[in-house]
NULUMZA-419786 format. One record per residue: x, y, z of N, C-alpha, C in turn. Coordinates in steps of 0.2 Angstrom, whole numbers, plus 5000, padded with zeros to 4 digits. Layout:
BEGIN
XYZXYZXYZ/...
//
This chain:
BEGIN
478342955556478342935549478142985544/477743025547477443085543478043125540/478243135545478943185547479443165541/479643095541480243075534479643075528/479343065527478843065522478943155519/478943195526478943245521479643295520/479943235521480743275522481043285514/480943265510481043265503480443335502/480043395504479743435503480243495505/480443525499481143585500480643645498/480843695500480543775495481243795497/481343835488482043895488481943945494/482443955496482544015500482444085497/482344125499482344205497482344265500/482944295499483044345506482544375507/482344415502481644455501480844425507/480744375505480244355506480144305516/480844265516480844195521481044245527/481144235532481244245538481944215542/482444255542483044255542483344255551/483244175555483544145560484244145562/484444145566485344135566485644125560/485644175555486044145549485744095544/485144055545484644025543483844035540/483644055533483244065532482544005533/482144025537481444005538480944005535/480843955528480443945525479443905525/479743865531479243825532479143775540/478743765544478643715550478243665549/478643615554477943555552478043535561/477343525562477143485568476743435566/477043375565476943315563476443335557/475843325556475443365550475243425548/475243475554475443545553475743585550/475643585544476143615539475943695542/476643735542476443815545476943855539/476943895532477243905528477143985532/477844025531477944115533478244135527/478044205527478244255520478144295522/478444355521478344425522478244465517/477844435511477544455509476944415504/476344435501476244415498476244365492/476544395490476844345480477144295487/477844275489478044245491477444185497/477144215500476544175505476344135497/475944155491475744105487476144075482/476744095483477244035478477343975483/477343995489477343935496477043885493/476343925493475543865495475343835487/475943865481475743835475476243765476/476843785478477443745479477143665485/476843695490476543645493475943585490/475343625487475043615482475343545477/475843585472476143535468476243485470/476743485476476843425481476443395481/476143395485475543355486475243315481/475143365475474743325469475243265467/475743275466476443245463476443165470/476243175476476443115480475543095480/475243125478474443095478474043105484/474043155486473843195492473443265490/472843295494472443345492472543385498/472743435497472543485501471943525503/471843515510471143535512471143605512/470943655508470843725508470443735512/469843725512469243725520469643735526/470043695528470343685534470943715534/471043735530471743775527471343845531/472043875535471843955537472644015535/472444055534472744115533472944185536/473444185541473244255546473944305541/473844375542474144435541474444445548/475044465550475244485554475444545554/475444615559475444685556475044725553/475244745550474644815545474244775540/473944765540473444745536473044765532/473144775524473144805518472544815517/472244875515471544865512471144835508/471544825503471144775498471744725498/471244655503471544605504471544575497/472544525497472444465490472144415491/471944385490471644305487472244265486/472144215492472744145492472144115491/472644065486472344005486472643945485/472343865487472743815485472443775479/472943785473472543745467472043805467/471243795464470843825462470343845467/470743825474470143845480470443895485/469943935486470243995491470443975501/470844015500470844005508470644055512/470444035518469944105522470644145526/470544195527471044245530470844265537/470944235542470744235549471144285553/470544295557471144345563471344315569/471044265570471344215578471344135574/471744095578472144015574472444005582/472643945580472743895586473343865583/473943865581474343825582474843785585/474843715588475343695591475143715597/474443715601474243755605474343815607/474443865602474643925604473943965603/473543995603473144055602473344125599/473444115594473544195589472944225588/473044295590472644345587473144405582/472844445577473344455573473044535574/472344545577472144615577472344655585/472644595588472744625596473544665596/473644705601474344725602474744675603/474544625606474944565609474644495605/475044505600474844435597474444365602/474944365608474444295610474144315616/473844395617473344405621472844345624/472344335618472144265620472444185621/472944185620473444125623473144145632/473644215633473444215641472844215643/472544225640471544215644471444135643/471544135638471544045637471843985642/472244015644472843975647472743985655/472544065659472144075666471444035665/470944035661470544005662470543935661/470743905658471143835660471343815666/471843855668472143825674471743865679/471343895680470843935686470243855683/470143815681469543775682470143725684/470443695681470943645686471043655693/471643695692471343725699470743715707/470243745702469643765707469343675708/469443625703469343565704469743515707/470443515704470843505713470643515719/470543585721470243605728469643575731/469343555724468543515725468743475729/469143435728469243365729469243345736/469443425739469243415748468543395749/468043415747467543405749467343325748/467643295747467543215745468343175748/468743195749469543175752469743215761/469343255762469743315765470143345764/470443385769470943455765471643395765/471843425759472443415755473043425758/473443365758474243395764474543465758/474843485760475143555759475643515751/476143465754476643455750476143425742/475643365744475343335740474943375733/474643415740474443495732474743525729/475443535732476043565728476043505722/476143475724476643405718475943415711/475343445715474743425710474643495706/474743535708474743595703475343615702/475943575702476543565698476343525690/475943485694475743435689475143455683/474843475685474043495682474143575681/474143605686473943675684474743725680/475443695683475843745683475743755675/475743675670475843695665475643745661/474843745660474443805658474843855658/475043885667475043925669475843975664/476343905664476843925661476843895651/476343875650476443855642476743905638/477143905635477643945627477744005632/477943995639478244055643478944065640/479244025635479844015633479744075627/479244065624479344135616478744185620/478344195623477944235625478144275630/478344325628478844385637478444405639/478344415649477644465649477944525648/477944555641478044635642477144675644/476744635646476144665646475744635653/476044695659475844665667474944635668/474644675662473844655664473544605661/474044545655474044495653474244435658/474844455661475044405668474644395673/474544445675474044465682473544405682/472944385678472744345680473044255681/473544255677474044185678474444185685/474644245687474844265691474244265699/473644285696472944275703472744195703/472844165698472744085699473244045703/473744045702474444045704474344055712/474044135716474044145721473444135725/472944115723472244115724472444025727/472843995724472943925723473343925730/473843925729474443945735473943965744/473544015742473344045747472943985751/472543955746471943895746472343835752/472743815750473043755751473443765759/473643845759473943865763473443885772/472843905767472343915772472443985775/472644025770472644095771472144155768/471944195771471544235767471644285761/471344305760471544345752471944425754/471844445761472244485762472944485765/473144415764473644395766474344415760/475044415764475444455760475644385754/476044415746476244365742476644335744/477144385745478044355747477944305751/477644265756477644205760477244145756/477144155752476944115748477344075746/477744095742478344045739478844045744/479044095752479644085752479244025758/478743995759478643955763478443895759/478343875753478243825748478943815744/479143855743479643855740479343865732/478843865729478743885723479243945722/479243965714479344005710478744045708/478844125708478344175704478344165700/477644175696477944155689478144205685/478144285685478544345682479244315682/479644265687480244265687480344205684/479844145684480144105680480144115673/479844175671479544165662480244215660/480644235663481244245661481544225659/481744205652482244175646482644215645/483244185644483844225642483844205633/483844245627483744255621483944225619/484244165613484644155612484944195605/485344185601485244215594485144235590/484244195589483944215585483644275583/483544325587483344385587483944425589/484444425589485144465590485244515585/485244505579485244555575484544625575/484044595575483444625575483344665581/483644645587483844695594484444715593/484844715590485344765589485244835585/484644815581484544845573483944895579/483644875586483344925589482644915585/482544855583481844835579481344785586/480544785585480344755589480544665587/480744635593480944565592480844535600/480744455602480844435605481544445610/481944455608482844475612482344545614/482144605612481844665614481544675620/481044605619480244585624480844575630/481344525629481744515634482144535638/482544595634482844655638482344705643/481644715640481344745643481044715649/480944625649480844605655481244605661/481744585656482344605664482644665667/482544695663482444785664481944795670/481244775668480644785675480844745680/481244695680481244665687481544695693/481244675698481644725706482144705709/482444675706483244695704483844685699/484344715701484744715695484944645693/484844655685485244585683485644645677/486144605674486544625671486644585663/486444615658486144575652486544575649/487244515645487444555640487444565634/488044595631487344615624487444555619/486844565617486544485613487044485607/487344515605487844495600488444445599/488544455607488944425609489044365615/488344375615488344325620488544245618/488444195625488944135622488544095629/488444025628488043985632488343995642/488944005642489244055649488844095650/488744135647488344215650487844165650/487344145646486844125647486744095656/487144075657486944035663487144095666/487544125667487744165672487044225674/486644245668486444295669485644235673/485644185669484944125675485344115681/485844125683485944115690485844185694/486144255689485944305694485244325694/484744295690483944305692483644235698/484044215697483944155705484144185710/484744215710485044255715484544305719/484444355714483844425713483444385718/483144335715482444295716482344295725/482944265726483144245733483144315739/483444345737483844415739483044455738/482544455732482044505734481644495739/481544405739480944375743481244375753/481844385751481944415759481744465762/482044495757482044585759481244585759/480744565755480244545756479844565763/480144505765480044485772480444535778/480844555778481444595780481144655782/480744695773480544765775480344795780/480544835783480244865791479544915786/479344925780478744955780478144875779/478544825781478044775779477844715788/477744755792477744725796477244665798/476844655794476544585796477044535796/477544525794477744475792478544445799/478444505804478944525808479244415809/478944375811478744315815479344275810/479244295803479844255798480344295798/480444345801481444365800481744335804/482544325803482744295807482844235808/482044205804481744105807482544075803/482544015805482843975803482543905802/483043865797482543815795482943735798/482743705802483143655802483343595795/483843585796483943515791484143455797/484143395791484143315793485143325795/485443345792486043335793486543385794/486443445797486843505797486443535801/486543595804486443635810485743665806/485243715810484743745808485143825798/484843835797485143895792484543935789/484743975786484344035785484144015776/483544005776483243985767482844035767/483044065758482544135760481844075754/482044015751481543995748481543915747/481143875750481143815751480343795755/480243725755479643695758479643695765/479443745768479343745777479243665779/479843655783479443595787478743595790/478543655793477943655796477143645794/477443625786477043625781476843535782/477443525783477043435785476843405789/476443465795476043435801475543395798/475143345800474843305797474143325799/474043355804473243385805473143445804/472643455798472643515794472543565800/471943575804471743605807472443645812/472943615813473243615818473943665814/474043625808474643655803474243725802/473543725798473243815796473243855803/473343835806473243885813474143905815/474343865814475043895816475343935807/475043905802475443935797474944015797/474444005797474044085800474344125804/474444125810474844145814475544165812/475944115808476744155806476544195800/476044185798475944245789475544305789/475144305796474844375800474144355796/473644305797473344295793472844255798/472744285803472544255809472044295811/471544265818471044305820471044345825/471744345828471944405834471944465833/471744525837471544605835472244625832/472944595831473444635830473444635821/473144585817472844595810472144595808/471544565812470944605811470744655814/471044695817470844775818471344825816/471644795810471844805803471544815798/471044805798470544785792469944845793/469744885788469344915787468544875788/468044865792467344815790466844835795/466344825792465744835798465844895800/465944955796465745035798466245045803/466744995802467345035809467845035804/468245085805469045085803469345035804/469945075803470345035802470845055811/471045015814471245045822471945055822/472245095825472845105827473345045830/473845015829474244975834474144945841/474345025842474545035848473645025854/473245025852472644995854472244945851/472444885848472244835847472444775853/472044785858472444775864472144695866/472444665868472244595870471444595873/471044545871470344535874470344505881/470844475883470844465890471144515896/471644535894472144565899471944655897/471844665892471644725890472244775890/472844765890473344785891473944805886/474044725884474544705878474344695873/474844725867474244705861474444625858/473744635857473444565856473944525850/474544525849474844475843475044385848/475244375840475444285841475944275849/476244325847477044285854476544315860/476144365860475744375867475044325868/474844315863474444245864474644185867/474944155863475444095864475844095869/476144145873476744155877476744215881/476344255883476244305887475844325893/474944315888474644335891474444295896/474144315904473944275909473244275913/472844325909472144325912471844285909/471744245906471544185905471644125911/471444085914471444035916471843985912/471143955908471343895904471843915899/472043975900472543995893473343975897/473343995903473843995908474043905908/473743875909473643825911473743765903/473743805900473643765893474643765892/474643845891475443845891475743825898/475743825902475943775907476043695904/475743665903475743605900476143595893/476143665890476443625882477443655883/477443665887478043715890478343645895/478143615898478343555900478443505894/478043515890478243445884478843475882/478743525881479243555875480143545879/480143545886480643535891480643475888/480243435889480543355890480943345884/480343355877480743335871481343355868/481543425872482043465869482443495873/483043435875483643465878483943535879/484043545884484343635885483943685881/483343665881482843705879482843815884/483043845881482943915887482243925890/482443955893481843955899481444015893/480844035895480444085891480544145894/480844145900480944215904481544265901/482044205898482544215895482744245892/482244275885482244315879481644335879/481344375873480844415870480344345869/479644355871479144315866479344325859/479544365855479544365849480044295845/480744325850481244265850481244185852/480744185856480244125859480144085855/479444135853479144095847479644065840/479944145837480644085832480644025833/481144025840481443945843481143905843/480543905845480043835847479943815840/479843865834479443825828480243825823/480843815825481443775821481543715824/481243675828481343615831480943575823/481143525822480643485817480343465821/480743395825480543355827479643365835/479643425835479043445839478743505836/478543505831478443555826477643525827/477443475828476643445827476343465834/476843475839476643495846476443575845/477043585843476743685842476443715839/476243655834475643685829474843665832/474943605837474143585841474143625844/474543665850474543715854474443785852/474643805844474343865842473743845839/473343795838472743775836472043785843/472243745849472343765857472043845857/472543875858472543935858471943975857/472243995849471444005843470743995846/470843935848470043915849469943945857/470343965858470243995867469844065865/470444095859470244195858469844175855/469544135851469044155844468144125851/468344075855467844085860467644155863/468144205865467944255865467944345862/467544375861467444415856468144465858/468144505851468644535851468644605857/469144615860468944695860469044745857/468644775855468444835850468644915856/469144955855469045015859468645055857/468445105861467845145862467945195853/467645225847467945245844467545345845/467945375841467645445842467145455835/466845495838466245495832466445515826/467045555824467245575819467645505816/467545465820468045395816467445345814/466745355814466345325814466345325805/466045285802466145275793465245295794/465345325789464645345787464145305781/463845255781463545245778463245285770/463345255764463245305757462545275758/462145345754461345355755461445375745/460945325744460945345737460245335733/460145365730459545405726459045345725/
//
């Protein structure tokens, strides 16, 4: 109602002064009583607010100067002027809140504080979701997801449409909420890799989704090699880690537009493999290769989607097998990776099983190799017969690599709850026994800092 009430409220245009959109000069905004008046300059900023003013007085309405604010954006004059509405002045602010936006006019990045606003936000949602275990128990994996789709992504991505991160150490912390959350749910620890985060949820980064393709309101002013939102945009997809191909905004046309959101979904897909893929990134060896089963078509290779494995229903059982595929486990082949307690960091190739002392101690030697264990023997005896029974022409284990083993067993869905108890099994067998640690040389030894 406010809205047609104020639709008979015109101000002349002026090229000098208005803000010049697709062919359309920008005089004024309204969010329902929001009035938001722009000028690029002075005189024109108070022939605005005498214009709105007289309105007012003429339909029997007062304008509230108090509550009325004033920011400068840019250089900011030394001897400020004096706006006022009618005979009362308005204050000249450096930070305002529009339409939930946070503006600062003295920062390099106008909505700086937008993003501290907006991680602290979503880092207390967040951290209160996750509460909710301690009174519900831990959260299925999918139903977390649906709930920080719900509650937190927002924050996370609000006015990601007009805000470009052209400034990596404003994202970063929307980007540590985002991961810290992810990691939480997944039951992974903090040194665990990003990439398996979304290609095992299926989420999207958020660097990749705050990517907007321009449309022509800033075409001319990125042509003209002037700072604009079309600029912020070229320069975003410029930084991204792979090529996308932009065309020039002068000519662009709602085709390009898609085409150029479809090759940053492509990008998206193709970096988070390679991700995974890297031979300098080998914790992650256990997902190359994986396939995912579907309900109606043979098993396929997704480099981004929601793992089945995620819907084991007992948590205990799912974090233990999803730890073990993301290298985020307690086996010596990634905690004697870890620099702690005055020892190095240990080489590979001596990270060696704590029973067998032989083989190094990872996932497919655990699960599926090692034999000095008794009860560890005898456990895989029994889950190796199940796995026979439920799963038709199943290969024998002799028959391939335990690496390629393990693949196989965890694309079945339908026994996916079986190999997740049994990597849960397992776990609880090594973490009953202490790690072994090899002998180190005294020059490997960390020296304790002695300070004054």
């Amino acid at each position: 109602m406010w809205t047609l009430y104020l639709s008979d409220f015109k101000l002349l245009s002026d090229e000098t002064t208005d803000i010049l959109l697709a062919g359309i000069f920008i005089t004024n905004l309204e969010q329902a009583d929001d009035v938001l008046l722009i000028s690029f300059t002075p005189n024109g900023a108070q022939k605005k607010m005498d214009a709105l003013w007289k309105w007012c007085s003429i339909n029997f309405m007062i304008i509230n100067a108090i509550k009325s604010l004033l920011m400068i954006l840019g250089s900011i004059p030394r001897l400020l002027p004096v706006f006022r509405f009618g005979k009362d002045t308005v204050t000249i602010v450096k930070t305002a809140k529009y339409v939930g936006f946070n503006l600062n006019s003295t920062k390099r990045n106008i909505f700086e504080d937008h993003y501290l606003t907006k991680a602290s936000k979503a880092r207390s949602i967040a951290g209160t979701l996750l509460g909710l275990e301690s009174m519900v128990g831990t959260l299925p994996v999918w139903e977390a997801r649906k709930l920080y789709m719900a509650l937190v992504d927002p924050h996370l991505t609000h006015g990601c449409e007009v805000s470009l991160d052209v400034d990596p150490d404003l994202l970063k912390p929307l980007e540590d909420v985002q991961n810290d959350f992810l990691r939480r749910i997944l039951g992974l620890n903090k040194r665990s890799m990003t990439a398996p985060l979304y290609t095992e949820t299926g989420l999207v980064p958020l660097r990749f989704r705050y990517v907007k393709v321009a449309g022509e309101d800033s075409v001319q002013l990125s042509d003209e090699g002037k700072a604009s939102w079309a600029m912020d945009l070229r320069y975003v997809i410029h930084n991204l880690p792979f090529n996308v191909v932009l065309p020039a905004l002068s000519t662009i046309t709602p085709q390009m537009v898609e085409a150029v959101i479809k090759s940053v979904d492509a990008g998206l897909r193709a970096y988070l493999q390679w991700s995974i893929d890297d031979p300098n990134a080998p914790k992650l060896y256990l997902l190359r290769g994986r396939v995912e089963p579907d309900k109606d078509s043979e098993p396929i290779q997704k480099s981004l989607c929601f793992r089945h494995y995620l819907n084991v229903v007992n948590p205990k059982h799912r974090k233990a097998l999803t730890r073990l595929l993301l290298s985020s486990h307690c086996l010596a082949l990634e905690r004697l990776r870890w620099v702690e307690h005055r020892r190095p960091r240990i080489d590979r190739n001596l990270r060696v099983c704590r029973f067998c002392k032989v083989k190094i101690e990872s996932p497919e030697h655990a699960l599926l190799e090692c034999t000095a264990a008794a009860d560890l023997v005898m456990l895989r005896n029994d889950f190796l017969t199940r796995m026979n029974n439920d799963i038709r022409g199943l290969p024998s284990l002799n028959s391939m690599s335990a690496v390629d083993f393990f693949t196989l067993m965890i694309s079945y869905r339908h026994t996916i709850s079986l190999v997740a108890k049994y990597a849960f099994r397992v776990t609880e067998i090594f973490e009953a026994t202490p790690m072994h640690i090899p002998p180190l040389p005294l020059h490997w030894l960390i020296q304790p800092q002695v300070t004054d």
